[in-house]
C-alpha positions as CSV (number, residue, x, y, z in Angstrom):
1,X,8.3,-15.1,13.3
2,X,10.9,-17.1,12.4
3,X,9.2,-20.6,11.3
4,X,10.3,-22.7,8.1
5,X,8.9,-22.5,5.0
6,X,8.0,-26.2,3.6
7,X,5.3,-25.1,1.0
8,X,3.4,-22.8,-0.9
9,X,0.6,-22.2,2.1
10,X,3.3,-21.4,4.3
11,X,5.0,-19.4,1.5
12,X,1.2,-17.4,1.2
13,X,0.8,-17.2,5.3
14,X,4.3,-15.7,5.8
15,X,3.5,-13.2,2.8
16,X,0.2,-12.7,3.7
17,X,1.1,-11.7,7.3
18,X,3.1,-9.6,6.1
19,X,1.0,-7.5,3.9
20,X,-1.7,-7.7,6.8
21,X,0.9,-5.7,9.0
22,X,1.5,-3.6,6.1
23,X,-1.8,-2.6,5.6
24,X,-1.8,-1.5,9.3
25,X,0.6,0.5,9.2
26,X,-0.6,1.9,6.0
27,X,-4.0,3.0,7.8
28,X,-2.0,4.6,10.6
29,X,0.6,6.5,8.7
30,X,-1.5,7.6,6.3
31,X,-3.8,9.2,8.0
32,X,-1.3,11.4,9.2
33,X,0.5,12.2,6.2
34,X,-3.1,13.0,4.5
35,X,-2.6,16.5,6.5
36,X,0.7,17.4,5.4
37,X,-1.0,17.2,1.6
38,X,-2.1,20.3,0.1
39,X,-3.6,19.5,-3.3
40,X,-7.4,18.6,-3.3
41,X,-7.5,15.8,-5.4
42,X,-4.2,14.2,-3.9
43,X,-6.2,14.3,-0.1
44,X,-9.0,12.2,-1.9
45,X,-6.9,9.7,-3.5
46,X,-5.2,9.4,0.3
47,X,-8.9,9.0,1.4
48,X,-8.9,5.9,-0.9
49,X,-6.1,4.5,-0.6
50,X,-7.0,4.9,3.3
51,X,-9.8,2.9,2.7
52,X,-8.4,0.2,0.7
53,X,-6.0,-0.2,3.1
54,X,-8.8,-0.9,5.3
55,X,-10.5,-2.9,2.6
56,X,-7.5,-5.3,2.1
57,X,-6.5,-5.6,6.2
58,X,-10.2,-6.9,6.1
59,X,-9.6,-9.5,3.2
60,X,-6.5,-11.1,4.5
61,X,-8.3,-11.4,7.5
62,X,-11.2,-13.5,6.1
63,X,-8.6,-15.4,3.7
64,X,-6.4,-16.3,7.0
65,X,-10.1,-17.1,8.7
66,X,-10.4,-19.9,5.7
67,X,-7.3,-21.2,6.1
68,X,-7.8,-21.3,9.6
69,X,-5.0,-19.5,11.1
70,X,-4.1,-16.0,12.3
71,X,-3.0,-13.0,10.0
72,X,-0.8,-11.4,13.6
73,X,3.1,-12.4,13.3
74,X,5.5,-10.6,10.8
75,X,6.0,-6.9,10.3
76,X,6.7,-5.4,6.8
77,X,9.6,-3.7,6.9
78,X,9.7,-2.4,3.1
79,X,6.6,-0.8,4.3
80,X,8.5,0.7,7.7
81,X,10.8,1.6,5.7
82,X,8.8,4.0,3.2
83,X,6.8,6.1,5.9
84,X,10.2,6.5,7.3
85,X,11.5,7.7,4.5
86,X,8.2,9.6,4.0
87,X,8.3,11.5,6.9
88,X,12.1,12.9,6.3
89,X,10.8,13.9,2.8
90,X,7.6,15.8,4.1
91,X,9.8,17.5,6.7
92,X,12.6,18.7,4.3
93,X,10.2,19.9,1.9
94,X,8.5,23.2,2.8
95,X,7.1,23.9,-0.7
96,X,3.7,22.3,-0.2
97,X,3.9,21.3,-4.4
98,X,7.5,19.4,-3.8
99,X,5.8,17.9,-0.3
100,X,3.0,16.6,-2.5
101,X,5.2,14.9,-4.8
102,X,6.7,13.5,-2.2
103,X,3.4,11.9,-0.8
104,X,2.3,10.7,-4.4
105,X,5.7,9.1,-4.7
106,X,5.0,7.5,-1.2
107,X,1.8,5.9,-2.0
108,X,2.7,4.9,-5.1
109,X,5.8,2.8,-3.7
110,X,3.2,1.3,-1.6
111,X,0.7,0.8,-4.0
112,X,3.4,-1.4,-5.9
113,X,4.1,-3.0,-2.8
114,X,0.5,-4.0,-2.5
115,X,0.3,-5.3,-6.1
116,X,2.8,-7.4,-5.5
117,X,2.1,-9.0,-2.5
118,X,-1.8,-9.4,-3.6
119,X,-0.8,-10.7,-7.0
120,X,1.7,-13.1,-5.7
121,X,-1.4,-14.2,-2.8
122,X,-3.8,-14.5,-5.6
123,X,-1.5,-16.7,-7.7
124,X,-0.6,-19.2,-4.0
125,X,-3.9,-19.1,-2.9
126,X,-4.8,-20.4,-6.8
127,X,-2.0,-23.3,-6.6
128,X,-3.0,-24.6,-3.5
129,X,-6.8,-24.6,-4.3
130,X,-8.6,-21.6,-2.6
131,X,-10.4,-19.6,-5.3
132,X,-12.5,-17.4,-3.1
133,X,-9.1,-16.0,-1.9
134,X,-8.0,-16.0,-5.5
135,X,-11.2,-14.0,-6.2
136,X,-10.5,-11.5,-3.2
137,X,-6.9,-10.8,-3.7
138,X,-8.0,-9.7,-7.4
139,X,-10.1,-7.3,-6.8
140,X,-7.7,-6.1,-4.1
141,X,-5.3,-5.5,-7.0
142,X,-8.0,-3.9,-9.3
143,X,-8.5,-1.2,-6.6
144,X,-4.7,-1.1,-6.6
145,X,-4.0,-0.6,-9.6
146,X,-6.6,2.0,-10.4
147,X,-5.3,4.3,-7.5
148,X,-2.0,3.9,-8.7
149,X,-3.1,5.2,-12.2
150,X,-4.4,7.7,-10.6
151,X,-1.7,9.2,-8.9
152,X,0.4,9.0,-11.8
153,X,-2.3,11.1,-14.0
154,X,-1.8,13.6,-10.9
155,X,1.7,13.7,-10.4
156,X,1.7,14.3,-14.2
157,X,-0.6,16.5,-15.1
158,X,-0.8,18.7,-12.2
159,X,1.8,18.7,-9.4
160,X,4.9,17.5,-10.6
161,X,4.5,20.6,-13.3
162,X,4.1,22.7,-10.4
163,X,7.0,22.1,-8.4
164,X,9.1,22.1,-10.9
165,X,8.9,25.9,-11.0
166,X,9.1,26.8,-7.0
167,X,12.4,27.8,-5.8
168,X,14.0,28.5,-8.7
169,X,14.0,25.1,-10.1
């Protein structure tokens, strides 16, 4: 949609649909990519990222439901533009470690992507008075961030040490 921006509700309903479409596409895509990962612990942190993808479609919703309007109208295109990217990594990466390092670096781009757009909803829906969405988006972000932390122990600890030895590297 193309509609002007006067004020910080429109600023949070432009964003907001956004990250609503992003968290669409995240439950699609992801549940794909979760079978091109190899590493036990990886496939559960898809499964919960999965499902706060699901969690946070379902907040926006009931935040766009307060405010009266319709979470439907803009696409993410950052997020478009990582499962594209995504998909070329998986498919050039036959070493099921590197492929795995791929997908942590995947959901971890979107992760940030999610932290900003709920922390920056959080903050609008505080300016222009709605603390229940305030409330929501920040425990959206908790959940976030903790996934995020936990890829990062992952990549870290386990599979980025592991791929750094396959094919010679």
């Amino acid at each position: 949609m193309t509609n002007e921006i006067q004020n910080l509700r429109d600023l949070f309903i432009e964003q907001g649909r956004e990250l609503f479409d992003s968290s669409k596409q995240q439950q699609e895509e992801l549940a794909m990519i979760k079978k091109e990962a190899t590493n036990e612990r990886l496939v559960r942190l898809v499964e919960r990222q999965l499902q706060s993808s699901a969690d946070q479609n379902r907040r926006i919703n009931e935040s766009f439901n307060q405010l009266h309007v319709s979470p439907e109208g803009e696409a993410s295109e950052c997020c478009e533009a990582i499962f594209v990217q995504t998909h070329n990594l998986i498919e050039r990466s036959p070493e099921s470690h590197v492929r795995d390092a791929a997908i942590i670096n995947c959901i971890q781009r979107l992760n940030h992507l999610n932290i900003t757009g709920l922390g920056s909803l959080g903050a609008y829906a505080k300016s222009i008075g709605h603390v229940e969405i305030t409330a929501s988006m920040h425990d959206a972000l908790v959940v976030e961030k903790a996934i995020d932390e936990d890829l990062s122990e992952l990549a870290e600890d386990v599979v980025n040490k592991s791929a750094v030895t396959v094919g010679g590297g």
